[in-house]
C-alpha positions as CSV (number, residue, x, y, z in Angstrom):
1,X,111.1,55.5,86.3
2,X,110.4,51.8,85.7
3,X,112.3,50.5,88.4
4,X,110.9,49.2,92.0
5,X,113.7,48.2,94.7
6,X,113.0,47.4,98.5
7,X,115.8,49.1,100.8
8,X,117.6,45.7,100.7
9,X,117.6,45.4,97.0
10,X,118.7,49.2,96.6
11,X,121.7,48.9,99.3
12,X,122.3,45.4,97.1
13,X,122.5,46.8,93.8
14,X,123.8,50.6,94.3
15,X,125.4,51.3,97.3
16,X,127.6,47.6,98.2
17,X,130.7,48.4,97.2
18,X,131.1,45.1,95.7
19,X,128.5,45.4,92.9
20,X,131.1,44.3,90.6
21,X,129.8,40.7,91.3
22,X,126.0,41.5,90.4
23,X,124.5,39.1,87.6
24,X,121.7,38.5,85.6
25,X,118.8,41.0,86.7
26,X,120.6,43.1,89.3
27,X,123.2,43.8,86.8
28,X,121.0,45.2,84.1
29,X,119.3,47.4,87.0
30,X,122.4,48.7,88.1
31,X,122.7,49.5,84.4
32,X,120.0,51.1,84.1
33,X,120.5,53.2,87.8
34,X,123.8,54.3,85.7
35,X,122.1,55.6,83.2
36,X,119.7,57.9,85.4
37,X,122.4,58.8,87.3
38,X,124.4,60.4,84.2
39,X,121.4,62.1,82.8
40,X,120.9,63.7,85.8
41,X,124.7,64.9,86.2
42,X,124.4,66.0,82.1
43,X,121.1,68.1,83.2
44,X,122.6,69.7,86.2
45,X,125.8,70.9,84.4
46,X,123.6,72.0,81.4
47,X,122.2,74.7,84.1
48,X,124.1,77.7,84.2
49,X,122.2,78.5,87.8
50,X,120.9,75.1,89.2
51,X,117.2,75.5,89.7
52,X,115.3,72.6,91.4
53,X,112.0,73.0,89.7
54,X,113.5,73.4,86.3
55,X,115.7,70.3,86.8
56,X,112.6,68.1,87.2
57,X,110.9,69.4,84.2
58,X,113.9,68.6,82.4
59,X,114.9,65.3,83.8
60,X,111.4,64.0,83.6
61,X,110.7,64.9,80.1
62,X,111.5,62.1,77.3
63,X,114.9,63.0,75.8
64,X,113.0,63.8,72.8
65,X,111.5,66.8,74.4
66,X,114.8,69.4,74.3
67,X,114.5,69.5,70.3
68,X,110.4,69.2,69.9
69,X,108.7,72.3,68.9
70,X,105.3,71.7,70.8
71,X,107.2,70.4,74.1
72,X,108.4,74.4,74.0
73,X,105.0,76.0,72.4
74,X,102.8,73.9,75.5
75,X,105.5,75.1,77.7
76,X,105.4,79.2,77.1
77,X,101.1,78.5,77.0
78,X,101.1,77.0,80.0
79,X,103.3,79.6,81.9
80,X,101.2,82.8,80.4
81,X,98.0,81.0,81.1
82,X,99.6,80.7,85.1
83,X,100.7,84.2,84.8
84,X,96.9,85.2,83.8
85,X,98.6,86.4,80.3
86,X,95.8,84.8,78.7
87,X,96.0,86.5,75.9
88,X,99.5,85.7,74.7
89,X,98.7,82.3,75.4
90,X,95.8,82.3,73.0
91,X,98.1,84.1,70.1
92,X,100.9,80.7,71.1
93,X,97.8,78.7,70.6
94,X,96.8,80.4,67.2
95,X,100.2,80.2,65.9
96,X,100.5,76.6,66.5
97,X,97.6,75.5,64.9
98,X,99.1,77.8,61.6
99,X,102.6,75.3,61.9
100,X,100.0,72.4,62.4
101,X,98.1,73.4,58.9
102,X,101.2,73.9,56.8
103,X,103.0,70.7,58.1
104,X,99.9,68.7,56.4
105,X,98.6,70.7,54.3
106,X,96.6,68.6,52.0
107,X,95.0,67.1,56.1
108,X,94.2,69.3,58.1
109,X,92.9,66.7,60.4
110,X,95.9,65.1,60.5
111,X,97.9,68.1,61.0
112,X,97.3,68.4,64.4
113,X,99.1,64.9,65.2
114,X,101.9,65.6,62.6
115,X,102.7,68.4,64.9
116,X,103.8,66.5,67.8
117,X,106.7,65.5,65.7
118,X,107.9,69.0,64.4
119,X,111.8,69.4,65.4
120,X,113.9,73.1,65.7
121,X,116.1,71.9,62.7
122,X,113.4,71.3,60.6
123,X,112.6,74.9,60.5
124,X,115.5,76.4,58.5
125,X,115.2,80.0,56.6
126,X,113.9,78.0,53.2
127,X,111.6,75.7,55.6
128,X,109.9,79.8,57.0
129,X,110.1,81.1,53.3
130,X,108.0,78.2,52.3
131,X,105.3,79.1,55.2
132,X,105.3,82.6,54.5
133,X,104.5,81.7,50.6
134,X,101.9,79.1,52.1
135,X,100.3,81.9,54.1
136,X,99.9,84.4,51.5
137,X,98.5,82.2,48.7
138,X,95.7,81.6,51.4
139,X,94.8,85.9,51.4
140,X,96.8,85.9,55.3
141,X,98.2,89.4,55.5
142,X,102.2,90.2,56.5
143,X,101.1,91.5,59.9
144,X,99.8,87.9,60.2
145,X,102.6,86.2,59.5
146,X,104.7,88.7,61.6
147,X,102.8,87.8,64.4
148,X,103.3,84.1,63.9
149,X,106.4,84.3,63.0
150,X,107.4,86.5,65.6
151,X,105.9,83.7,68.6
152,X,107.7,81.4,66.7
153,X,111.1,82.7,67.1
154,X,110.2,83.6,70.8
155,X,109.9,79.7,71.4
156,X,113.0,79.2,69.6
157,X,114.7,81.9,72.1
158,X,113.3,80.4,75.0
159,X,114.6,76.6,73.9
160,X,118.4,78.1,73.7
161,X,118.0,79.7,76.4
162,X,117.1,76.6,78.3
163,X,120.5,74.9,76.4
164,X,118.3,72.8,74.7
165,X,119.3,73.5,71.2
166,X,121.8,74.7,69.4
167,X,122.1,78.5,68.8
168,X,124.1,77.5,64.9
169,X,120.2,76.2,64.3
170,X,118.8,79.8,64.7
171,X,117.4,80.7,61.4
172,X,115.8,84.3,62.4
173,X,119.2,86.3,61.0
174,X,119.5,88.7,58.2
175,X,121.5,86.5,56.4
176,X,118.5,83.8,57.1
177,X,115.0,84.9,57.8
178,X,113.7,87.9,58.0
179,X,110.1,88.4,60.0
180,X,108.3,90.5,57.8
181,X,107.2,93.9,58.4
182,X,104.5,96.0,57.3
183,X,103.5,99.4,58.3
184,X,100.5,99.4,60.9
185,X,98.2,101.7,59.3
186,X,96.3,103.8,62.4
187,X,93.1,104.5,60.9
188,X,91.0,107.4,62.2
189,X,88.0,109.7,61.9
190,X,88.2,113.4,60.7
191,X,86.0,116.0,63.0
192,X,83.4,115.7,60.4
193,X,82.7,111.9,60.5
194,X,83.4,112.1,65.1
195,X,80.6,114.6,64.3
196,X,78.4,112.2,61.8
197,X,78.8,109.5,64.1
198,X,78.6,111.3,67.2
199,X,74.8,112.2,65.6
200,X,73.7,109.2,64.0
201,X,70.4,107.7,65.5
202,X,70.6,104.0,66.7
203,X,68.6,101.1,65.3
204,X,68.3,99.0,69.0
205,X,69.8,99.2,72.6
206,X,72.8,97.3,71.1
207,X,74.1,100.2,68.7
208,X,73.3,102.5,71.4
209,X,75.4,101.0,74.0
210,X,78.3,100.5,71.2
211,X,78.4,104.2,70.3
212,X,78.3,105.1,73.7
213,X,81.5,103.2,74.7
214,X,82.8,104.1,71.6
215,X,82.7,107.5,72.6
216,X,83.5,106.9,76.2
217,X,86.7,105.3,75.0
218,X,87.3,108.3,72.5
219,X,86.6,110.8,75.4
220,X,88.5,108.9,78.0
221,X,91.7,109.7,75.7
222,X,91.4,106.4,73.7
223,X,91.0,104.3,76.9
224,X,91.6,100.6,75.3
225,X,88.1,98.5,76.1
226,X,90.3,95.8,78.3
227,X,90.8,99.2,81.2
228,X,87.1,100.5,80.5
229,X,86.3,96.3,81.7
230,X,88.1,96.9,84.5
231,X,88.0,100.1,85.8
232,X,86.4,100.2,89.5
233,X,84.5,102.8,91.3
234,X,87.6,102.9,93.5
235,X,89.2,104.4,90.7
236,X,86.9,107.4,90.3
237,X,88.0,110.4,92.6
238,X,85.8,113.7,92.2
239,X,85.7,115.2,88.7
240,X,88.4,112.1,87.6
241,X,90.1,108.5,87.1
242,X,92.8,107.1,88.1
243,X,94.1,103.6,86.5
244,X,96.9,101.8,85.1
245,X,97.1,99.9,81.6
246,X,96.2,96.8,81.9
247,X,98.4,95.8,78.6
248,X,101.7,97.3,80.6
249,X,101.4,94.8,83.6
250,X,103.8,92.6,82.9
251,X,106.5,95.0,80.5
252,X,108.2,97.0,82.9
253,X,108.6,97.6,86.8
254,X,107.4,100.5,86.7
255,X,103.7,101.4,85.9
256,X,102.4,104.9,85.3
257,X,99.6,106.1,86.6
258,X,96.8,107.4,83.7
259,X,94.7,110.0,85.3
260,X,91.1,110.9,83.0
261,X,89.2,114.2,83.8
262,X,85.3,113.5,83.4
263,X,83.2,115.1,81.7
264,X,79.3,115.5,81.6
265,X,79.5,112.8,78.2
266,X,81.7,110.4,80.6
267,X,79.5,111.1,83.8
268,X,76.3,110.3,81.7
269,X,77.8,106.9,80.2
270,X,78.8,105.8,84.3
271,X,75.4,107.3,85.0
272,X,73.6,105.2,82.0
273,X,75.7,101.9,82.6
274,X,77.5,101.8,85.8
275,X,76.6,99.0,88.3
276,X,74.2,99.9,91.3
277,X,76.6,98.3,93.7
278,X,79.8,100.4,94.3
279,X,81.6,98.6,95.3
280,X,83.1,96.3,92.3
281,X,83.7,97.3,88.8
282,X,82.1,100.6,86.8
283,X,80.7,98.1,83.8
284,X,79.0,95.4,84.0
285,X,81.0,93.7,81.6
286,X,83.2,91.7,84.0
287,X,82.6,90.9,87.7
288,X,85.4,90.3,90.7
289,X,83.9,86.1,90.7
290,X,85.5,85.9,87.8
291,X,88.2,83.9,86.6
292,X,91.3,85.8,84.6
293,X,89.7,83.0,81.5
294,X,86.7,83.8,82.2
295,X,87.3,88.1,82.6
296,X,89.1,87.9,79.1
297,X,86.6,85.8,77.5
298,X,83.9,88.8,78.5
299,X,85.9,91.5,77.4
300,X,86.6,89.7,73.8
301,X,83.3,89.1,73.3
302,X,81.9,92.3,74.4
303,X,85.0,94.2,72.1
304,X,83.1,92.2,69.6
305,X,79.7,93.2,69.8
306,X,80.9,97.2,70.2
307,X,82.7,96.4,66.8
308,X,79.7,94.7,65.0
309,X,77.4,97.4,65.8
310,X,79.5,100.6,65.8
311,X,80.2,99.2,61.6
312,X,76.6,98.8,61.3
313,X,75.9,102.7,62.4
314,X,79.0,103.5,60.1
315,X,77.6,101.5,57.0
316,X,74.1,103.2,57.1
317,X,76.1,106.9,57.6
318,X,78.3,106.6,55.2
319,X,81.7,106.2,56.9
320,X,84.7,103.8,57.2
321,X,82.9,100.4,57.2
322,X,86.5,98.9,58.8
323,X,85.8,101.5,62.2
324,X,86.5,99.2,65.4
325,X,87.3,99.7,68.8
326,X,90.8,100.8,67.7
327,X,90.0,103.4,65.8
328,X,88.3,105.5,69.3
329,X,91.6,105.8,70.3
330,X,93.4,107.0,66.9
331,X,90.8,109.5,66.5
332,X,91.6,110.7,70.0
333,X,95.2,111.3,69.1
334,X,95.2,112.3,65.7
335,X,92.3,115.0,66.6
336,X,94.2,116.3,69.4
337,X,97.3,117.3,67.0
338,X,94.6,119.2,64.5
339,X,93.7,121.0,67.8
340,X,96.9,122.1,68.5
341,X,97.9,119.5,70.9
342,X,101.7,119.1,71.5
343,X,102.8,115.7,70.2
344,X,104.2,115.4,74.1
345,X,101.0,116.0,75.6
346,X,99.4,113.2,73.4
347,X,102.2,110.5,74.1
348,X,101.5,111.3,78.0
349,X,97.6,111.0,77.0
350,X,98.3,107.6,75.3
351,X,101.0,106.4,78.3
352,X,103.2,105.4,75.4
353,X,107.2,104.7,77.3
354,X,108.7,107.7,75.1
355,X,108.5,109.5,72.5
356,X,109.6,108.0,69.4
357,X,107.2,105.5,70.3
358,X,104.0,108.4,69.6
359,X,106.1,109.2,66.2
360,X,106.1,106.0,65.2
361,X,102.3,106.1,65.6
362,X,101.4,109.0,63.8
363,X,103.6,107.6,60.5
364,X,101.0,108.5,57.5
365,X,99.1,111.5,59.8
366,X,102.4,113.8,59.3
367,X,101.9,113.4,55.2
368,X,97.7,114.3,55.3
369,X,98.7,117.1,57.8
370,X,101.1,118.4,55.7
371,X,98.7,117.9,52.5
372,X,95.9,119.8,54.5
373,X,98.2,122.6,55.3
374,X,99.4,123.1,51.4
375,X,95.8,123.6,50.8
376,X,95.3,125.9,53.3
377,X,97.9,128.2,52.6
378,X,95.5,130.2,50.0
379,X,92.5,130.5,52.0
380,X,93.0,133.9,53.0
């Protein structure tokens, strides 16, 4: 606030009951004390539960705030990056700089600025049709713009929610706009290209330590390379594992405990490239001095180099050229159905919260299944 009062002034201007006779200056500031005093009250009642901390954040903001789309954006980035979900705070970050682009398209140097001044009712249905267009003329796929889309609206939630915009501006309905969706393809390898792989010979230390975690992660029963990161020696009991997803955290209450048998493969890769000192983490990808930033930062990059090798292997060896860290653990789960596997015992193997959740993830295996069977039927 721009005002400065000694105690005299203050008991002067606000609290002498005959303030009616203030003038000139000590009018104005009484004025102005009105004013502060009526925002506050209209912030307070806008609070369904009064909440201290979110009363300052709101009183102290500029008025302009409750209907700017980057106010909310900075907001939700800032609380995932306190909440060590640094991740979703990067995909907030990734999706603001897509708004930024299409605002000023023609400058994208300037598009960064124009952004500050982005309101919720600018963004109508036409207004997202227009940005999806935008995003597909530049090759962006529809599981992009789902992804954007989707944070967007998730800002938009969080700004009703916090009364500070209208819900009749809301312009994710069916009779609006609809997020697109496209089916997630789950790529995997056959036996016969697990066993090409499995065999190839590597060029340097660097394909050799991707296949190798490659495989770990296939063997570990598609193990996702953020758990591999941070899976400790405290973890390893006898002849097994015992951790918990790292990507469930902050989704439900309740965690489930993912339990991995070894093997002699998985023994020989903790063997090969487990730390000397037992006492921290299996890898030495990440370390316990690390910062969450820091810890995420390692794993992405290290995700990356597994990927750019484990295609370079695949190129030479004629197989998928689009194989990734992903595909470990759709190989694990589509290869455990061809061996007989109950579809139960996989969604157990991949911790997934039900069912219909492992159906959902085998759409397009049930058709090849089905096609290998036909074929089958003759072969006496």
């Amino acid at each position: 606030m721009d005002i400065d009062l000694t105690d005299k002034e203050f008991e002067t201007i606000w609290i002498n009951p005959e303030n009616k006779s203030l003038r000139g200056a000590n009018k104005k500031i009484r004025l102005r004390l009105l004013e502060f005093e009526t925002r506050a009250n209209d912030e307070a009642e806008a609070m369904t539960v009064f909440d201290i901390a979110k009363f300052e954040t709101k009183y102290f903001r500029k008025s302009s705030d409750k209907n700017n789309v980057k106010y909310h954006f900075d907001l939700a980035i800032q609380k995932n990056m306190s909440n060590d979900k640094i991740g979703t705070a990067e995909s907030y970050k990734y999706t603001l700089n897509s708004l930024a682009v299409f605002i000023d398209k023609d400058n994208a140097k300037e598009a960064l600025s124009k952004i500050d001044k982005l309101t919720f009712d600018t963004i109508t249905a036409d207004w997202l049709k227009e940005y999806e267009k935008s995003m597909l003329a530049k090759g962006r796929s529809y599981t992009t713009i789902g992804i954007y889309t989707k944070a967007l609206r998730a800002i938009f939630n969080n700004a009703i929610e916090a009364n500070d915009i209208s819900i009749d501006i809301y312009p994710f309905t069916k009779n609006k706009y609809r997020i697109p969706k496209s089916k997630k393809v789950k790529k995997a390898l056959n036996a016969k290209q697990l066993k090409t792989l499995f065999g190839a010979d590597a060029e340097n230390e660097n394909e050799q330590q991707a296949k190798d975690f490659w495989f770990f992660s296939y063997a570990s029963n598609g193990m996702n390379f953020k758990d591999i990161a941070l899976l400790k020696y405290s973890d390893i009991k006898e002849d097994k594992f015992t951790y918990y997803r790292a990507k469930t955290f902050d989704k439900t209450a309740e965690k489930t405990a993912i339990t991995i048998y070894l093997t002699d493969f998985t023994n020989s890769i903790i063997s090969n490239y487990g730390n000397k000192d037992k006492s921290d983490f299996v890898f030495n990808i990440v370390n316990s001095k690390d910062t969450i930033q820091t810890q995420y930062k390692k794993i992405k990059n290290f995700t990356r180099l597994v990927n750019d090798h484990i295609k370079r292997i695949a190129k030479r060896n004629d197989l998928p050229n689009d194989i990734s860290t992903y595909w470990a653990r759709h190989s694990f789960a589509t290869n455990s159905l061809r061996k007989g596997a109950s579809m139960e015992f996989v969604s157990e193997a991949l911790n997934h919260s039900d069912l219909n959740v492992t159906k959902n993830y085998f759409a397009g295996f049930e058709d090849e299944a089905k096609k290998e069977f036909a074929n089958s039927l003759l072969d006496f």
